[in-house]
C-alpha positions in Angstrom: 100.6 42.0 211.9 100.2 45.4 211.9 102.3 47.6 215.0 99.7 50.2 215.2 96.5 48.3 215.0 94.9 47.4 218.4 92.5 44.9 217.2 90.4 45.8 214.5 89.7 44.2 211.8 91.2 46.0 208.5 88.6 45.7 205.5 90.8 43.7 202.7 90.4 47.0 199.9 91.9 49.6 202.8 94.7 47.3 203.4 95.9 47.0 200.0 95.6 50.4 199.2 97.7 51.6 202.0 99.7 49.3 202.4 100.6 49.4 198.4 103.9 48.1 197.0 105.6 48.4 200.6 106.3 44.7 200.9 108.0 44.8 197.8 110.2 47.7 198.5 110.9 47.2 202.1 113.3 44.1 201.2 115.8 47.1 200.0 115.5 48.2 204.2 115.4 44.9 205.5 119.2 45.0 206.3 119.0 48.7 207.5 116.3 48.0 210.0 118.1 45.0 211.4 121.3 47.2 212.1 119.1 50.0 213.6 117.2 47.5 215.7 120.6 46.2 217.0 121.7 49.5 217.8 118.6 50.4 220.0 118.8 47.3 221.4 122.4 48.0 222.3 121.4 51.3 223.6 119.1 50.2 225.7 120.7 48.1 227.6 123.3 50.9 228.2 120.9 52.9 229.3 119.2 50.3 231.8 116.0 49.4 230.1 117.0 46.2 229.1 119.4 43.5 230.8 122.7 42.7 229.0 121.6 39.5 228.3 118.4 40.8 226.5 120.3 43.2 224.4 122.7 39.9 223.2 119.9 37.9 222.4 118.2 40.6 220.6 121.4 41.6 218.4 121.9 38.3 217.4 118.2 37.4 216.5 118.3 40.4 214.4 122.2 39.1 212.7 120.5 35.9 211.7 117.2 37.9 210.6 119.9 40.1 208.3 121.8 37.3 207.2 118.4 35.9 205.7 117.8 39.2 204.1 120.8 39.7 202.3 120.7 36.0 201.4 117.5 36.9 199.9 115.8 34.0 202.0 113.7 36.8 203.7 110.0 37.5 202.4 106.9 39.9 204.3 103.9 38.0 203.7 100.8 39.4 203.0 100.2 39.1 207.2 102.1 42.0 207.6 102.6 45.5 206.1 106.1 46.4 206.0 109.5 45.1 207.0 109.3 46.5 210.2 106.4 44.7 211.4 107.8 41.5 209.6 111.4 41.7 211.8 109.4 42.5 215.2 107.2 39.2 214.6 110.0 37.0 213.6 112.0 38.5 217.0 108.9 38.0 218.7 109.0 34.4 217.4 112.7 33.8 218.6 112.8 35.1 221.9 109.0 35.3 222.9 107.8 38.5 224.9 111.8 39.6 224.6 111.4 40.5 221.0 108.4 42.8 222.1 110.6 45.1 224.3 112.7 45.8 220.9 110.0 49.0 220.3 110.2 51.1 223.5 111.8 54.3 222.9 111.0 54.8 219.5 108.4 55.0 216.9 108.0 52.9 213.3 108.4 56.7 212.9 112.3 56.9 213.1 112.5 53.6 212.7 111.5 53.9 208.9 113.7 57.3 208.8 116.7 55.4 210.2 116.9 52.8 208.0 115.8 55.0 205.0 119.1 56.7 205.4 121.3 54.2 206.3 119.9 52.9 202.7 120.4 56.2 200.8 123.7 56.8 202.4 124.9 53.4 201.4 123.4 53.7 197.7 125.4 57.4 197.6 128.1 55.7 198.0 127.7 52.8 195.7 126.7 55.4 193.0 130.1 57.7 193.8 132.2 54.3 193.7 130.8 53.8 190.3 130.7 57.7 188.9 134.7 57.5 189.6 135.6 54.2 188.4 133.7 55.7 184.8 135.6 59.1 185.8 138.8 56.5 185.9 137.9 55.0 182.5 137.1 58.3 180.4 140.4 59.7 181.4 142.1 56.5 180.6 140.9 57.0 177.2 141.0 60.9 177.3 145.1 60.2 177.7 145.3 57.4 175.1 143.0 59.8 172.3 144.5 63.2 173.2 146.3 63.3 169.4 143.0 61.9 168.0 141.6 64.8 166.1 137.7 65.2 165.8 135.5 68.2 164.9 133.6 71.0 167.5 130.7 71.8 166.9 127.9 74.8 168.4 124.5 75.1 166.6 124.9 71.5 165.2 127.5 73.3 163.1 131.0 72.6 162.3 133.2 75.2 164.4 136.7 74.8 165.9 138.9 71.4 166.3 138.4 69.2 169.2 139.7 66.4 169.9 138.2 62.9 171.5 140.8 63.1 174.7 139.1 67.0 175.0 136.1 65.0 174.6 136.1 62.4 177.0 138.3 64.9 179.6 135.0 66.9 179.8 132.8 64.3 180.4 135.0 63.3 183.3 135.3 66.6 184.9 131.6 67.1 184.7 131.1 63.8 186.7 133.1 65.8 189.4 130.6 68.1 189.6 127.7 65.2 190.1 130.2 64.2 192.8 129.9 67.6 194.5 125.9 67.1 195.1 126.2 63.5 195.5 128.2 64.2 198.7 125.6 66.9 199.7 122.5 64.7 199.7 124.7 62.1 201.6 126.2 65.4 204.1 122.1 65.3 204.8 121.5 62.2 205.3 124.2 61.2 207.4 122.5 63.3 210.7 121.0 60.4 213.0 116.9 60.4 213.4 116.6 57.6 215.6 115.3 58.6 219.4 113.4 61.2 217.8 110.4 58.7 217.7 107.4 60.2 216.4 108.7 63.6 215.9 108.6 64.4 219.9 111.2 62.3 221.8 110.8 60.3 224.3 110.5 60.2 228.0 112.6 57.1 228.5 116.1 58.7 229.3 118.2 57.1 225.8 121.6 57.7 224.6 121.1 58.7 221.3 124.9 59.9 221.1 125.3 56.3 221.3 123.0 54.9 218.7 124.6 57.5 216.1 128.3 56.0 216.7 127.0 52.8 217.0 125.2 53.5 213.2 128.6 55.7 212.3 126.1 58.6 211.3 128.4 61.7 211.2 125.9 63.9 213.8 122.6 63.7 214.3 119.2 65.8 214.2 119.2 67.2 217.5 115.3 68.2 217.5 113.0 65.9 217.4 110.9 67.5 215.3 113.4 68.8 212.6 114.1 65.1 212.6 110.7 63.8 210.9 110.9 67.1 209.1 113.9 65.4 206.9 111.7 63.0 205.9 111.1 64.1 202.0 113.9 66.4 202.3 116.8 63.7 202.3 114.8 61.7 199.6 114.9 65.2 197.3 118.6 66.5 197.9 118.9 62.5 197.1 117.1 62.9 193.7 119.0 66.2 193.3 122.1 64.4 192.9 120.2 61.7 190.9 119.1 63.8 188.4 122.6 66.1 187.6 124.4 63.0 187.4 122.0 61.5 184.7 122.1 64.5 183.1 125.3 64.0 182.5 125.0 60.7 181.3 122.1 61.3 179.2 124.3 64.2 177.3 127.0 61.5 176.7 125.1 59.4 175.5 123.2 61.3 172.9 126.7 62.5 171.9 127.6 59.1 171.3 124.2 57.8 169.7 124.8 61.4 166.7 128.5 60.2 166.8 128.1 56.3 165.9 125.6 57.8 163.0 126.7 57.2 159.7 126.7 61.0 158.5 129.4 61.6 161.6 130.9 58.2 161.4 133.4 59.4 164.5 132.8 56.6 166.8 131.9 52.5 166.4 131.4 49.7 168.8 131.7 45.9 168.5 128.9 44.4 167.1 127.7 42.9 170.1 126.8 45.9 171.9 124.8 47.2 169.0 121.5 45.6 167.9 120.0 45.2 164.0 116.7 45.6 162.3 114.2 43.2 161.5 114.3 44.1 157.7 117.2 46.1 157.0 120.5 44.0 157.3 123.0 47.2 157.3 121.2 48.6 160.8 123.7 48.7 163.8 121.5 50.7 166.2 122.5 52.1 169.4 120.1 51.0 171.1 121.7 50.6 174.6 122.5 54.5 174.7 119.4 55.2 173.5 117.5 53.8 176.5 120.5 55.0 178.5 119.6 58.7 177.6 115.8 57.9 178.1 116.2 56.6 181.3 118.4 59.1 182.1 115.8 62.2 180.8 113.1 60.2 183.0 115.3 60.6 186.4 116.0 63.9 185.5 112.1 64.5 186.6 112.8 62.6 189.9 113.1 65.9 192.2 109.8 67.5 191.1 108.0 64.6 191.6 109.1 64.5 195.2 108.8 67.9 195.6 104.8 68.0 194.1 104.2 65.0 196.9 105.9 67.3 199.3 104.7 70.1 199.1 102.3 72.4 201.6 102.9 69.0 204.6 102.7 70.7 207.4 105.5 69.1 210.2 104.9 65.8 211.6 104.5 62.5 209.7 101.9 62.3 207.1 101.2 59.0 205.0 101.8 60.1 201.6 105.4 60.6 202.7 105.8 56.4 201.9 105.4 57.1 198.4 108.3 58.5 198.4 110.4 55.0 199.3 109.6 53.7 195.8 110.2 57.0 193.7 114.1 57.0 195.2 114.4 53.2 195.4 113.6 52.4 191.7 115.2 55.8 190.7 118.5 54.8 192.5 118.4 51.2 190.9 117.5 52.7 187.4 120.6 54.9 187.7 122.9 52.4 189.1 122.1 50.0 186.1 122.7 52.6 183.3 126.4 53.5 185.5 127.0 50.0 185.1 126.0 49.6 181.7 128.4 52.5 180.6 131.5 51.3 182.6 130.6 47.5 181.0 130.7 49.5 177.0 132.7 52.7 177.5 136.3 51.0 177.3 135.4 49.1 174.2 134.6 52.4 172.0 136.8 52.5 168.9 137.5 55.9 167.4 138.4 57.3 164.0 141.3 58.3 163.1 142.3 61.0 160.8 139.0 62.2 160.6 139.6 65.9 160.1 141.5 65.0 157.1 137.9 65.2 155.1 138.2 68.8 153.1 134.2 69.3 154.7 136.3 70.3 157.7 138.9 72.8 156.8 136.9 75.6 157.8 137.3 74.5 161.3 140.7 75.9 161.6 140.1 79.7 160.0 140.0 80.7 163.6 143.5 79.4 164.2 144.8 81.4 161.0 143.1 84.3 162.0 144.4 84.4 165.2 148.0 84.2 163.7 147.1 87.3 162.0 146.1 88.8 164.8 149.6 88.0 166.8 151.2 89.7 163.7 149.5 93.1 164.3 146.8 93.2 162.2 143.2 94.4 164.6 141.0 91.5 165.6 138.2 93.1 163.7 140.3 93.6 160.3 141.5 89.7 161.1 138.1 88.4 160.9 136.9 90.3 158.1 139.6 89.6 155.4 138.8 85.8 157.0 135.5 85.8 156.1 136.3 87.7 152.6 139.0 84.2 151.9 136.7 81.7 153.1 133.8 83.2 150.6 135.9 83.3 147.9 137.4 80.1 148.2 140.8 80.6 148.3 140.9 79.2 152.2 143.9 77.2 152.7 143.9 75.5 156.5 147.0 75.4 158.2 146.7 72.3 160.9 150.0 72.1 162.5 148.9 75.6 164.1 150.0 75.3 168.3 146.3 75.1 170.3 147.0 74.8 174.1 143.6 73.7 175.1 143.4 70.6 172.9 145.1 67.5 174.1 146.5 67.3 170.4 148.4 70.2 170.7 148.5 70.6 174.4 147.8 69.7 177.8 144.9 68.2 178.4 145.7 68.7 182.7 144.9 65.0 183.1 146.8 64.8 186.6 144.9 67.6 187.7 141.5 66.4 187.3 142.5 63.3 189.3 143.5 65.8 192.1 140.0 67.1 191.5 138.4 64.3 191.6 140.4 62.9 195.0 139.6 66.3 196.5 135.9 66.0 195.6 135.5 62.6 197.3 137.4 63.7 200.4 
């Protein structure tokens, strides 16, 4: 079943090839279009195109239809090309020539947008539930590793002390900023498209006021055609967020595959998150972080892939624009499993103590001496020269009781005020 086709026969090649994985990736809208579909139907018996009754048969044809689907008892055969066409036809078998009055006043047009963000806007905020439980579980061990002394470092050399709660602290105030575009891409898709139909309205007089409460969309696109012009856009500001917040992620992670390395020998984790080689016995690799940080790099590439598919389309609807459904879908689910995987291993890192105890690192705290100096009188300058004359002789002596107010060691690591942050950031 095809809505558009009139009767002719599609050769078997055409219809794969434009029809591609969309049976497959549709399941991910099948409850989205069901909830849509209820509110038009809704609407339109408000409005007087449909009899109360109609609309309550409809709605609950479509609750059982999205009870299957999230039951995962709901499949598109090969009969059809998408879940929309699949959901009209099973209506259509429920009620008869009812379920064919579920179309009028809209298009598959902004029937696909509407459920497309109902879908991202939901995924958003499954990935921001996740980004601040792991924002929850780096300050946890931020608080409980704040005396924990580790090494900086800038050019892959050693510089000034750190510390892991300075560490982990960073990491979680970075995922505030993911937060920030997260909440942009779902600011844009939270404008209601449905009504707009094919990108010019329609002349049946509906309520589309009513079909955005009904959806609780926070506005919606007022023209038409800047409606069908989100189409691409919402998928890329999407991405946008995607690909900041792996960024992060993929940083952490390589930190953590160079930290568990036996010439840093900073951080370990249990055996059974590590995995061994097939002929060297001593191997614990990393191996989950690793494809954490390759997956990661790979969504970073997310937005210009959209972006190449995007780009010169003129307004209106144009049928490359579907690809776009399985670039976001997979990368959302790709990103979604390596959040998971790093709440799941995160709170079971073990860290090592006393590590700046090792004489390779006293040179880490000539700044601190040198900046005692200075507070005595002596010129920055004249500081960090007679430094640099000690440390090539030799005769360097570190002094690591010195007061640093920007390590959580020695200082305040403003825990409490990245949680206020963070609350004001998912406001």
């Amino acid at each position: 079943m095809k809505l558009w086709n009139s009767g002719t026969v599609v050769p078997q090649q055409i219809d794969s090839f434009t029809v591609g994985n969309d049976r497959e990736i549709d399941m991910h809208l099948a409850v989205y279009d069901c909830q849509a579909s209820a509110a038009h139907a809704k609407m339109l018996a408000h409005v007087g195109l449909l009899a109360q009754d109609e609309a309550e048969q409809l709605v609950n044809a479509l609750q059982k239809i999205e009870a299957q689907a999230t039951a995962g008892e709901l499949s598109i055969e090969e009969a059809f090309e998408d879940i929309h066409s699949k959901i009209e036809y099973e209506l259509i078998q429920a009620l008869g020539p009812l379920g064919k009055k579920i179309h009028m006043g809209r298009s598959r047009n902004d029937q696909v947008l509407t459920a497309l963000q109902l879908y991202i806007k939901a995924e958003l905020n499954a990935i921001t539930s996740l980004t601040e439980e792991l924002f929850n579980a780096l300050l946890e061990l931020a608080e409980t590793h704040q005396k924990d002394l580790m090494p900086g470092y800038t050019h892959m050399q050693v510089a000034m002390p750190s510390s892991f709660g300075l560490w982990f602290s960073a990491y979680a105030e970075a995922l505030i900023d993911d937060i920030y575009l997260l909440q942009a891409a779902h600011k844009l898709a939270d404008q209601n498209p449905l009504g707009s139909a094919a990108g010019f309205g329609s002349s049946f007089a509906i309520d589309r006021e009513m079909t955005t409460k009904t959806l609780g969309f926070g506005d919606l696109s007022y023209n038409v055609i800047k409606a069908q012009m989100g189409r691409g856009k919402v998928e890329k500001a999407t991405a946008t967020g995607i690909s900041y917040l792996a960024a992060t992620l993929s940083k952490f992670a390589m930190d953590i595959c160079l930290y568990m390395g036996q010439d840093y020998g900073f951080i370990r984790f249990p055996d059974a998150l590590t995995t061994g080689s097939s002929i060297m016995p001593h191997k614990k690799n990393p191996d989950v972080f690793e494809l954490i940080r390759g997956k990661c790099n790979l969504l970073q590439g997310l937005p210009n892939q959209l972006s190449l598919l995007c780009t010169n389309l003129p307004s209106g609807y144009h049928r490359e624009l579907q690809l776009t459904k399985t670039l976001l879908i997979n990368g959302i689910n790709e990103l979604k499993s390596c959040l998971e995987l790093f709440l799941w291993c995160i709170p079971q890192i073990e860290v090592q103590k006393n590590l700046l105890e090792a004489s390779k690192y006293d040179s880490l705290f000539s700044v601190d001496t040198l900046n005692v100096w200075v507070q005595e009188g002596m010129p920055f300058r004249d500081a960090y020269q007679k430094m640099k004359t000690v440390i090539a002789s030799g005769e360097f002596k570190p002094k690591k009781d010195i007061p640093h107010t920007h390590l959580g060691s020695r200082g305040n690591l403003a825990l409490a005020a990245l949680r206020k942050k963070m609350a004001a950031a998912l406001q």
